[in-house]
C-alpha distance (Angstrom), angle and dihedral (degrees) to the residues before:
residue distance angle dihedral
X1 . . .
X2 4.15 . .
X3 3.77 103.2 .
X4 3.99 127.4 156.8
X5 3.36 95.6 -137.8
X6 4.06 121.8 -22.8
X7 3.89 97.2 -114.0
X8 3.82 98.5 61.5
X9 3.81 108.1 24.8
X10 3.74 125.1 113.1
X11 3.82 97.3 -140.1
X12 3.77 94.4 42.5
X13 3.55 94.9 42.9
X14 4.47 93.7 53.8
X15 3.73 89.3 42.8
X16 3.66 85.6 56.1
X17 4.12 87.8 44.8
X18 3.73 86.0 53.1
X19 3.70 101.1 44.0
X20 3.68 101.0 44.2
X21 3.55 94.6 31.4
X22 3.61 103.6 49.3
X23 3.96 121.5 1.1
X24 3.12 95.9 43.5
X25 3.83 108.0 44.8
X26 3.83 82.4 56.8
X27 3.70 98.4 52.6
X28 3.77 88.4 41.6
X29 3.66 93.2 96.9
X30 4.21 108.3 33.9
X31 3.26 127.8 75.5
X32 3.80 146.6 -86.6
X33 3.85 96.5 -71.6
X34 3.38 103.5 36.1
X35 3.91 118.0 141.6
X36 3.61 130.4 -157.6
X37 3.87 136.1 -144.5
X38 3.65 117.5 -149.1
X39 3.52 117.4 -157.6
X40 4.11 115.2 -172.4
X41 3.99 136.4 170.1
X42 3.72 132.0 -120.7
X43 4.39 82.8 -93.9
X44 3.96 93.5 52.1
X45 3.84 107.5 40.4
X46 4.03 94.2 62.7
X47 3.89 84.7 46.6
X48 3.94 94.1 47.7
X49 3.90 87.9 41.4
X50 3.81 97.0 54.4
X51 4.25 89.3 50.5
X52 3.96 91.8 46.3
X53 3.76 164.3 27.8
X54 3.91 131.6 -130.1
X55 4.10 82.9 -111.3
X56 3.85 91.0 51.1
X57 3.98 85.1 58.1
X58 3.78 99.2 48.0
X59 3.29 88.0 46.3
X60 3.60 85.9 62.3
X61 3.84 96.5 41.4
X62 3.58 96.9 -104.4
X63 3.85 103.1 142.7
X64 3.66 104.2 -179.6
X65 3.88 136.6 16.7
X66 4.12 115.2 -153.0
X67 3.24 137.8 175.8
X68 3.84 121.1 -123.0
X69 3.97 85.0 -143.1
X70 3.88 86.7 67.9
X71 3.77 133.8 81.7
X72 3.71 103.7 -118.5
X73 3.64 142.5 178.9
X74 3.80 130.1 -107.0
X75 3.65 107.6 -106.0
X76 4.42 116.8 -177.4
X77 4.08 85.2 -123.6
X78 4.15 121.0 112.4
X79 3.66 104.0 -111.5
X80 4.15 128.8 -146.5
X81 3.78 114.4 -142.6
X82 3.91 104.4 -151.9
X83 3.81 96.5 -177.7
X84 4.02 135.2 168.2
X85 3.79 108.0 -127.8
X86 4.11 101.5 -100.9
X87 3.38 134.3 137.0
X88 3.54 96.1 -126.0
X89 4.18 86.2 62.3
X90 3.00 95.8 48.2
X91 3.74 97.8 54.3
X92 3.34 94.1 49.4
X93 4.10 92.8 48.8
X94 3.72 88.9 53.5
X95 3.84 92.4 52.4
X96 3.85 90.7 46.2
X97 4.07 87.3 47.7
X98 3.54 93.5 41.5
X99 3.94 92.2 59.0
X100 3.86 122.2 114.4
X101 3.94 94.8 -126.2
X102 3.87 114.2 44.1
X103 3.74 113.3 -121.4
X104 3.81 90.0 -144.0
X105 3.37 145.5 20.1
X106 3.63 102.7 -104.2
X107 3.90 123.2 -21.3
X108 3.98 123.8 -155.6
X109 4.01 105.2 -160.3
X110 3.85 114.2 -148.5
X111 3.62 128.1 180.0
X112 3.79 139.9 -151.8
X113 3.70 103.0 -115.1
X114 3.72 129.5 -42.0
X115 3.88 127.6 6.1
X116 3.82 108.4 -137.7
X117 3.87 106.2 -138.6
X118 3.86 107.9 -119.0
X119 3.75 83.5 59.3
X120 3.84 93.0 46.2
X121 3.31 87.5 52.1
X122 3.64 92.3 49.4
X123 3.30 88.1 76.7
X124 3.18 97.4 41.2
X125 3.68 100.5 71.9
X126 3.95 84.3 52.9
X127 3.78 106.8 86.7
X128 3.55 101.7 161.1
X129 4.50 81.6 62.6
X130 3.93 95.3 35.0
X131 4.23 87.8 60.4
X132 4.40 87.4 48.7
X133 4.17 85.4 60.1
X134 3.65 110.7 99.5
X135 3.96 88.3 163.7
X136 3.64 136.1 23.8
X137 3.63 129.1 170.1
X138 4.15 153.1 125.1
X139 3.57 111.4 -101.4
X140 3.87 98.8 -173.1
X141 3.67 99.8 -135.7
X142 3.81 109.9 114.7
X143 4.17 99.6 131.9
X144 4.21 114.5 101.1
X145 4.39 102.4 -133.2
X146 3.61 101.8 -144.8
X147 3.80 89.7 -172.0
X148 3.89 137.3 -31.2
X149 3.55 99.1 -50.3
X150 4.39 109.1 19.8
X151 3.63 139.5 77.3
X152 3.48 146.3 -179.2
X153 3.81 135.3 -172.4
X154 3.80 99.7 -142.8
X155 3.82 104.1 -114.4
X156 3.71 96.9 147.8
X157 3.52 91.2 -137.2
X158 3.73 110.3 -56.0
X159 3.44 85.2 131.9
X160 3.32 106.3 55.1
X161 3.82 86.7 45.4
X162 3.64 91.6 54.2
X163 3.83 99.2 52.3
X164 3.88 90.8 46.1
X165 4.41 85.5 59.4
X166 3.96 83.8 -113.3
X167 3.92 95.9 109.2
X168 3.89 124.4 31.9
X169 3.73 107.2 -95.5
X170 3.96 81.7 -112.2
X171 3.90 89.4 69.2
X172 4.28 84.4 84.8
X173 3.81 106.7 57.2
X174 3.74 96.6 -140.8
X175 3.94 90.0 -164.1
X176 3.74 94.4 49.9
X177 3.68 86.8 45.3
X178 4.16 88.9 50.6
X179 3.70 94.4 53.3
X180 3.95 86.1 39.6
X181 3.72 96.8 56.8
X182 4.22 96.1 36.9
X183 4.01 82.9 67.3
X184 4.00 87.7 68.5
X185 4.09 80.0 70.4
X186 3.41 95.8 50.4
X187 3.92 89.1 52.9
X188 3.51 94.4 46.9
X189 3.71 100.8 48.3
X190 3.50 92.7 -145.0
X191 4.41 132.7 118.8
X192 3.29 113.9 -92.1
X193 3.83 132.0 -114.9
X194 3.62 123.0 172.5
X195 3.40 131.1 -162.5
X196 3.93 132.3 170.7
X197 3.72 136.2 -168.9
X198 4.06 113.7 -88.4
X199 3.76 121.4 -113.7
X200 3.48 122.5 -156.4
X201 3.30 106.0 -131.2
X202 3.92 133.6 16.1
X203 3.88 117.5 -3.9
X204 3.91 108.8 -59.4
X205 3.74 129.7 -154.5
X206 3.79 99.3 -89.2
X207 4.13 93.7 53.5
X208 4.05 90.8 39.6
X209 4.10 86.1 53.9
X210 3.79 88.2 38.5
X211 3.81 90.6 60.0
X212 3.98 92.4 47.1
X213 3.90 84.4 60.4
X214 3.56 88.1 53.7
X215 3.47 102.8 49.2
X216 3.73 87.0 49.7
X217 3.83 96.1 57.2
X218 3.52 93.1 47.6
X219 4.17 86.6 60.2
X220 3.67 95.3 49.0
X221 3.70 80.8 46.7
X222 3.99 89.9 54.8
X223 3.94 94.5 39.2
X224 4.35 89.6 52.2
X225 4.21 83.3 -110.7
X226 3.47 95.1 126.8
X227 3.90 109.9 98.8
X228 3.62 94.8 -175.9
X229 4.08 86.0 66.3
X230 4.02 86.7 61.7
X231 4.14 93.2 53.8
X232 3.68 124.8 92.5
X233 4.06 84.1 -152.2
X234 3.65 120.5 110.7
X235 3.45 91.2 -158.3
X236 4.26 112.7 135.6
X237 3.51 131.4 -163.9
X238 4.08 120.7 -139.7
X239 3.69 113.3 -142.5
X240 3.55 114.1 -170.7
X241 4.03 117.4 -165.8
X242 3.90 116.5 -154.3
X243 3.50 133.5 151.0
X244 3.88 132.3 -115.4
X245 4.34 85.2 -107.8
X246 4.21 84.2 71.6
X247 3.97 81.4 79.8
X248 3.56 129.3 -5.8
X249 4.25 85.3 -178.9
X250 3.66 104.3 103.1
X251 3.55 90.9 49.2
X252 3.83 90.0 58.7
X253 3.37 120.2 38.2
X254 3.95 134.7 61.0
X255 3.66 103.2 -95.2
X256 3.77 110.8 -160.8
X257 3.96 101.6 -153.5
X258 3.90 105.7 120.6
X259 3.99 101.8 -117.5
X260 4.11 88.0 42.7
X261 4.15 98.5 47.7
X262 4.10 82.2 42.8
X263 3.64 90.8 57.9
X264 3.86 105.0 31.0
X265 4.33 90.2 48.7
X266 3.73 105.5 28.3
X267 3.99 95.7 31.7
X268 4.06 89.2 113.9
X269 3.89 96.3 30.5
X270 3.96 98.6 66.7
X271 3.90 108.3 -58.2
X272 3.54 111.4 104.8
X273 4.20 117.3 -172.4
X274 4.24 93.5 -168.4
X275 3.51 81.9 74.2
X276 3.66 110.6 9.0
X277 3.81 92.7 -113.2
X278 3.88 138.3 149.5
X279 3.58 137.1 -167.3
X280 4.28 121.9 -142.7
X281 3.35 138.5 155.6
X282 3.58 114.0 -113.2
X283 3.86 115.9 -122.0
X284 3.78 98.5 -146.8
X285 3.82 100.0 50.4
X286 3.55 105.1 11.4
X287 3.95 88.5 -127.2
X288 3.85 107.9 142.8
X289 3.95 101.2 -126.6
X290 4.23 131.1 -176.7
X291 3.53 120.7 -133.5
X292 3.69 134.3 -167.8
X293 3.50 108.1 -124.7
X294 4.08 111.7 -153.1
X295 3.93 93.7 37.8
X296 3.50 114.9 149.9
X297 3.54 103.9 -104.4
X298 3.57 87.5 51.0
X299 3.90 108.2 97.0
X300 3.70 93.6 158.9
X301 3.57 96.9 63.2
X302 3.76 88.1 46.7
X303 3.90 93.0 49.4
X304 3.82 85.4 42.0
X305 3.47 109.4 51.8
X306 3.38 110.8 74.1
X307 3.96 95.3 32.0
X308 4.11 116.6 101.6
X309 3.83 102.4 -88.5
X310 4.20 90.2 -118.1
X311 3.36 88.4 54.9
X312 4.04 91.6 51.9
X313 4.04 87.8 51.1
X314 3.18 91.8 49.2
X315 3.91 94.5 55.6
X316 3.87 92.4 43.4
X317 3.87 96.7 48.6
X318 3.89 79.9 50.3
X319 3.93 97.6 45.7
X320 3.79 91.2 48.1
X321 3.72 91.9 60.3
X322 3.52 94.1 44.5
X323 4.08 89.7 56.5
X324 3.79 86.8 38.4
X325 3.27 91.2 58.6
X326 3.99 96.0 39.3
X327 3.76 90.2 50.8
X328 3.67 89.3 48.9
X329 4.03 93.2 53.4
X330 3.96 94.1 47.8
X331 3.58 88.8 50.2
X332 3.61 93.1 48.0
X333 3.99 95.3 45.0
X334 3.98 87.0 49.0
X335 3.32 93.5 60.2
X336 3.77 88.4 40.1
X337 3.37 92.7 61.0
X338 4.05 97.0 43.0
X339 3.94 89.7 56.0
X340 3.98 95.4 48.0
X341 3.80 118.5 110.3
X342 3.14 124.6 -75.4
X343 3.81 105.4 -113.9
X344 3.72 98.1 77.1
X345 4.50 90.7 37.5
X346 4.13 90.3 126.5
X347 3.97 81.5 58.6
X348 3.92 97.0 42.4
X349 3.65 90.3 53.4
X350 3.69 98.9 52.3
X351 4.30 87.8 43.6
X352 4.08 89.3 49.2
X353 4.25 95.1 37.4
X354 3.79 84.9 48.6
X355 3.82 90.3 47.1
X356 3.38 99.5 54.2
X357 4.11 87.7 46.8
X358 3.22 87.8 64.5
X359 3.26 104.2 41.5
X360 3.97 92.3 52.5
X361 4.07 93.5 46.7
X362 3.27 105.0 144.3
X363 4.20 81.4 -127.8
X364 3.14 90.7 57.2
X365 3.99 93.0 58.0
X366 3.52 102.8 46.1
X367 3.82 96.7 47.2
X368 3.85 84.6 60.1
X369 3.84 96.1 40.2
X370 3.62 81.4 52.4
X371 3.55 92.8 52.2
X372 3.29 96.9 51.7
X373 3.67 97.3 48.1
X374 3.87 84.8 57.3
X375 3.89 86.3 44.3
X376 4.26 83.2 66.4
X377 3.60 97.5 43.4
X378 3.99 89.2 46.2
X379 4.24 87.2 48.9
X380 3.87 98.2 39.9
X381 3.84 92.4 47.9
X382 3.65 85.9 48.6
X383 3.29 96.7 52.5
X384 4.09 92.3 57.1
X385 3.68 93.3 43.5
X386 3.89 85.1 51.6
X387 3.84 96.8 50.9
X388 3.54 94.8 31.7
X389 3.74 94.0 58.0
X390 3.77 80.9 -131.3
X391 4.19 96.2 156.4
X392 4.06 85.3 62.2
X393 3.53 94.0 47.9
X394 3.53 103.4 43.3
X395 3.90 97.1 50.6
X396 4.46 75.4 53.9
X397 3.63 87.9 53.1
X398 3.78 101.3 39.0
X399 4.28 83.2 48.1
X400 4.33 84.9 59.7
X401 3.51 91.2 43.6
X402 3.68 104.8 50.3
X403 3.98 101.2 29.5
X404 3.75 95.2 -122.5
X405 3.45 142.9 64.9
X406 3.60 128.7 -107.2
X407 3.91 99.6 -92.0
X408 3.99 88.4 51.6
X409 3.72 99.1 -88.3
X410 3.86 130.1 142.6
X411 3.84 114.9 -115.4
X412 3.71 120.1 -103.6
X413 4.35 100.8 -139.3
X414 3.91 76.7 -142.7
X415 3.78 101.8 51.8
X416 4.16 82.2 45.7
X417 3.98 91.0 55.0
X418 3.27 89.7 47.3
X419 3.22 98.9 52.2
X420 3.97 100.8 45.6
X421 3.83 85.4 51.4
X422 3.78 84.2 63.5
X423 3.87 91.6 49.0
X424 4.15 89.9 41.7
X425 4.22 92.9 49.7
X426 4.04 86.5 48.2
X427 3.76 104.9 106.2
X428 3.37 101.8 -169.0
X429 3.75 95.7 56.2
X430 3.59 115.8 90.1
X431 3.78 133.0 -99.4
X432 3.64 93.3 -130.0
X433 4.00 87.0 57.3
X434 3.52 87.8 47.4
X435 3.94 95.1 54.9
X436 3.76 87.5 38.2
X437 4.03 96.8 57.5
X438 4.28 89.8 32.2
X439 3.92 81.5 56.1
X440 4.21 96.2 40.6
X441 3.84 81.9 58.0
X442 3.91 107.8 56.9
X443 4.24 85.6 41.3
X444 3.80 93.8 50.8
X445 4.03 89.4 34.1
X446 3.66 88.3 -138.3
X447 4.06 88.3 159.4
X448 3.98 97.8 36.8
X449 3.70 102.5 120.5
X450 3.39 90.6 132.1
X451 4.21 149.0 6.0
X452 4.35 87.3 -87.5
X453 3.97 96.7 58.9
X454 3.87 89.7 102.4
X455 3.12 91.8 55.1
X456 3.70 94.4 44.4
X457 4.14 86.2 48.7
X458 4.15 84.1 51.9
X459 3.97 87.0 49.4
X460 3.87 98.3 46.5
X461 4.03 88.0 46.4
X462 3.84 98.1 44.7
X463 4.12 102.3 84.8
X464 4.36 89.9 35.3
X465 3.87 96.4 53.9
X466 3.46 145.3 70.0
X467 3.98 116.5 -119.4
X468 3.96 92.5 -114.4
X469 3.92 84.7 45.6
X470 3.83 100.4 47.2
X471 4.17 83.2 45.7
X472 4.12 86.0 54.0
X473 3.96 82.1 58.8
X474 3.56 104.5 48.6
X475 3.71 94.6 51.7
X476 3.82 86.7 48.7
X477 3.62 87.1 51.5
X478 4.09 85.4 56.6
X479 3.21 96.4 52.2
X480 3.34 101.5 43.2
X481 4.20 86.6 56.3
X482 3.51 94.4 43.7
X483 3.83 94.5 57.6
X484 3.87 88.4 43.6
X485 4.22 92.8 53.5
X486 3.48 88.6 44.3
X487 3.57 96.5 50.9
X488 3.65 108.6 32.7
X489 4.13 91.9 156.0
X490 3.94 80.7 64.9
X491 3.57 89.0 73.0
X492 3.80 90.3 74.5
X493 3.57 89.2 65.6
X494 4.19 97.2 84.3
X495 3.79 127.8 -164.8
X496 4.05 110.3 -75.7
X497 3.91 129.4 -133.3
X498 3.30 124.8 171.8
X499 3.55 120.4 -98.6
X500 3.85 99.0 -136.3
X501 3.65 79.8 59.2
X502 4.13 102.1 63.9
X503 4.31 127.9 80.2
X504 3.80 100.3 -72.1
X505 3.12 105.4 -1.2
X506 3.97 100.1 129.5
X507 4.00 133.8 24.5
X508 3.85 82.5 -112.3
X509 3.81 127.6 64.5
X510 3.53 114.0 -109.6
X511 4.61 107.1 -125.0
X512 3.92 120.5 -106.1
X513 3.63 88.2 -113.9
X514 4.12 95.7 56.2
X515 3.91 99.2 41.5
X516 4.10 81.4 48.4
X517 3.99 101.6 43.6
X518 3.22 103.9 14.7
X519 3.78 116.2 53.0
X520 3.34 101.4 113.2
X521 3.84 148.4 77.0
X522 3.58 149.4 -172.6
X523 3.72 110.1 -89.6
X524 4.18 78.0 -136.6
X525 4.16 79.6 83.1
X526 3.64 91.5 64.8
X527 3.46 101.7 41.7
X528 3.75 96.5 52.4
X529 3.82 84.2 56.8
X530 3.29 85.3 54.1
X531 3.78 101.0 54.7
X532 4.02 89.1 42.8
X533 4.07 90.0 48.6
X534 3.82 119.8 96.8
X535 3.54 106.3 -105.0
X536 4.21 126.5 20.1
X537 3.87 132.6 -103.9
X538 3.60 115.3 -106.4
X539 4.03 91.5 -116.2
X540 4.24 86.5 58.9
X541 3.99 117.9 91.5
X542 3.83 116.8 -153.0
X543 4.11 104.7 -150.9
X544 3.83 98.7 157.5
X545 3.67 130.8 32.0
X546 4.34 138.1 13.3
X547 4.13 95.9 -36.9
X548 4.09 75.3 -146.5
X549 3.15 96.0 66.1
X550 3.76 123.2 118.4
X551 3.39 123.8 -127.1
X552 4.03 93.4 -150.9
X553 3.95 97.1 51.6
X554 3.79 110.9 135.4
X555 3.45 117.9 -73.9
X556 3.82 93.5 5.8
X557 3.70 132.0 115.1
X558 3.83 147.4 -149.9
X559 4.07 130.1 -141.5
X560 3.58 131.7 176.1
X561 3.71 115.6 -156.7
X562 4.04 120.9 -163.4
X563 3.45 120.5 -140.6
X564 4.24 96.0 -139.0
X565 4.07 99.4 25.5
X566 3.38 137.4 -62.1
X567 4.16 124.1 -118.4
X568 3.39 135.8 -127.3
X569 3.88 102.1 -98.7
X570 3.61 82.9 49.9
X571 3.46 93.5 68.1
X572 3.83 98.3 41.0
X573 3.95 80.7 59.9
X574 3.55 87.0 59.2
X575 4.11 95.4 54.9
X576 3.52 93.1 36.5
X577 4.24 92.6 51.2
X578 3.52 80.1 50.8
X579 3.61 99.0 53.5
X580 3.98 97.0 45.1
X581 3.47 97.6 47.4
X582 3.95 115.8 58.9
X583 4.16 113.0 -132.6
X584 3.51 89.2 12.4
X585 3.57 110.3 118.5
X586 3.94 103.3 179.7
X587 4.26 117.1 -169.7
X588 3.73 127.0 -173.5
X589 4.03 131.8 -155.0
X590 3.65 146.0 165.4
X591 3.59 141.8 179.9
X592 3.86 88.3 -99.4
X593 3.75 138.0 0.1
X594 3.75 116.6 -112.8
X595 3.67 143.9 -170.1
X596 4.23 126.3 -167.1
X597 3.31 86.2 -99.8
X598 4.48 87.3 63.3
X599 3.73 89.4 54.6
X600 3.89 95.1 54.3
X601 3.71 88.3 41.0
X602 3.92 85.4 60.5
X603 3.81 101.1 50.9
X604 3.35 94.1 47.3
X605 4.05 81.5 90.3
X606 3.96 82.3 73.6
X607 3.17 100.2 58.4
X608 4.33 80.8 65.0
X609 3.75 94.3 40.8
């Protein structure tokens, strides 16, 4: 498994949930070569996937993984049942309980997080399943780590849908999504202190969730579940509550980091983020092949990822002539050493056999093939960005989002019309990029200079769009308002740029390419230095835990969760807020994880309504 270090990462941390918690309370009492079953759901395979590999589980004797959706045969193992608390499980564990002939030898059923009672007592009524249960218990581990320092809790979006007025506010389950979210405490091992984003009027959706987290703690509390009780620590974690209306930027504009531009360009041409996938055509056979991407052998994905994506061709374009060249000279010396004379031959064998050893290490192969499937990714992106004009528009997009242009300058509104006219009249951009940068402008208010700009933004967009397009916009523009009357304490929380990135900022000179493309940054950034500074912003509520607190104590942590889903640049500002801050270890996590691409999937509903 990747892991920073194996006290404080995500993925290390739920493995550990799952192994100490689970497998290994059952195989506590059998013998030496006693197997397990485990039987998951369609909510708790992607989470056990993400925290290991199939060697990881034989290691732990773990012989077979199923899926309680499946039709499977009785096997004469003891099976674990690691189950998300739905109906639809449940139903189908009483019928497989219920059954005349056990399925396994023994089966110990554990659950996500909390069992609602009409389902415990579902089983209940069922004796003839209740007597099968050897084990039954909550393990508190219902988040998905998508690395080190993220989560997610697998709501496909109802969320999202919800805040935008597509879905009933009903769609997201804010109880589910209380008990969900008070598992990332039980992970952590650390107090909890929540904290959500103030609303100005009645209670809004982040406090109302906020309190569902606290109820929750206080029953794990009651039922001896919470681990951070049993620790003579005094280390606290920060959980901040927002929703996706804090900043609607990351869903909008082109964000050059490599893992982000992978998944916002190529996310229908063979990269796949639900399961960190992508598609190529292999060079040597031709055979089209699927590769994880973030395995653990993989370090150049994870020295990649959060790099900008020139800066990743430039490295592979340089690695591939370095193992050019290295290939070349081993060849060269092999042959060398086969043409020598023949006096020293017993030596010239050993030199040519070792040679070609090394040459054919299996190391030595997959660092290549590695490179080269980075080498596609590197030329397809390019090839977008290229046709796409994508360079020009991003330095337009990174000028709305960060308030200034690239040599430090505030923005003219005028100079900004003017220049997304340009973009608008351009007929070989896209209408998707069009709607995308129309859509970037009302959320960063980059033409608000007075009460008319949306209907200014409606007037530039009218002749460029199609009606169901233009009708996408103005209910985006709604939206977009609404949240901003609601929340006027919101307004405090300006657009972010990093500060390596303005005039004389740093001893060294920041590159043409970064003060062009990459300005800007997740407002996420400034709000985890806000939960780890010393005393709160007026627009942050305090529910649980010493309001005097701070976030950056020893040992202690900060996350930010968003209501709606969080974004890929979001959560490289979490590792790199980590990284610049020592002690700080920052995490990120929404209800889903989303790309551009998720947002525009989302309003197409408006185009109906």
């Amino acid at each position: 498994m990747v892991s920073a270090t194996a006290s404080t990462s995500l993925r290390v941390l739920s493995w550990h949930r799952i192994l100490d918690g689970m497998v290994r309370h059952v195989l506590c009492g059998g013998g030496h070569q006693r197997y397990l079953v485990l039987v998951t759901d369609k909510w708790t395979l992607p989470l056990l996937e993400r925290v290991c590999h199939i060697d990881d589980l034989l290691k732990e004797r773990i012989a077979l993984v199923e899926s309680i959706d499946s039709p499977r045969e009785a096997l004469p193992l003891d099976a674990v049942y690691f189950l998300a608390p739905r109906l639809e499980n449940m139903d189908r564990l009483v019928e497989e309980l219920s059954a005349k002939s056990a399925k396994y030898r023994s089966s110990h059923i554990f659950f996500t997080h909390r069992l609602e009672d009409p389902m415990l007592h579902r089983l209940a009524q069922t004796l003839e399943a209740v007597v099968k249960i050897s084990s039954f218990a909550e393990l508190n581990l219902s988040m998905l780590a998508y690395d080190d320092r993220s989560f997610h809790l697998q709501d496909h979006g109802d969320s999202l849908k919800g805040l935008l007025g597509i879905a009933s506010p009903e769609a997201f389950d804010l109880k589910q999504a209380g008990c969900c979210l008070a598992t990332l405490f039980a992970t952590l091992g650390q107090e909890p202190r929540v904290l959500c984003a103030a609303s100005g009027g009645a209670e809004g959706l982040c406090e109302r969730l906020a309190r569902e987290v606290c109820i929750r703690l206080e029953e794990m509390e009651a039922r001896g579940g919470a681990v951070w009780r049993g620790r003579a620590s005094s280390e606290v974690c920060s959980l901040l509550i927002v929703d996706r209306s804090v900043d609607w930027v990351p869903l909008l504009l082109h964000d050059f980091g490599y893992e982000a531009l992978l998944f916002d360009l190529l996310g229908g041409q063979g990269a796949s983020l639900s399961d960190s996938r992508f598609t190529f055509t292999d060079r040597s056979d031709g055979a089209v092949r699927r590769v994880v991407l973030g395995e653990e052998t993989d370090e150049l994905w994870n020295s990649y990822r959060h790099m900008a994506t020139y800066a990743v061709n430039d490295r592979v374009v340089q690695e591939v002539k370095d193992w050019s060249r290295k290939e070349s000279s081993m060849r060269l010396a092999r042959v060398t050493a086969s043409t020598s004379s023949a006096s020293s031959s017993s030596t010239q064998k050993m030199v040519s056999s070792t040679l070609s050893t090394v040459q054919s290490l299996p190391e030595h192969k997959d660092r290549f093939r590695k490179l080269e499937i980075h080498s596609e990714i590197c030329a397809r992106l390019q090839n977008i960005v290229t046709s796409k004009r994508l360079i020009d528009l991003a330095t337009l997009e990174q000028d709305m989002a960060t308030g200034v242009s690239r040599s430090g300058v505030p923005l003219n509104p005028k100079s900004i019309e003017r220049d997304l006219l340009m973009f608008l009249q351009d007929p070989t951009l896209d209408n998707t990029s069009k709607l995308r940068i129309l859509m970037l402008c009302e959320a960063t208010k980059a033409l608000e200079t007075s009460a008319g700009s949306g209907q200014r933004l409606a007037e530039l967009a009218a002749p460029f769009l199609c009606a169901e397009d233009l009708r996408r916009l103005q209910k985006f523009v709604e939206v977009v308002r609404r949240y901003r009357s609601q929340d006027a304490e919101r307004r405090r929380w300006s657009r972010s740029r990093r500060p390596d990135a303005e005039p004389g900022a740093g001893s060294e000179p920041v590159s043409p390419r970064r003060a062009r493309l990459c300005r800007w940054q997740p407002k996420i950034a400034s709000l985890i230095g806000d939960v780890a500074g010393t005393a709160l912003p007026s627009q942050i509520r305090c529910l649980r835990g010493d309001v005097s607190v701070a976030g950056r104590a020893p040992g202690s942590s900060v996350a930010i969760f968003v209501v709606g889903g969080i974004t890929l640049p979001e959560i490289r500002a979490a590792h790199e807020a980590a990284a610049a801050v020592h002690g700080l270890e920052a995490y990120v996590g929404g209800s889903c994880l989303l790309t551009p691409n998720s947002l525009l999937e989302a309003c197409e509903a408006f185009r109906r309504s």
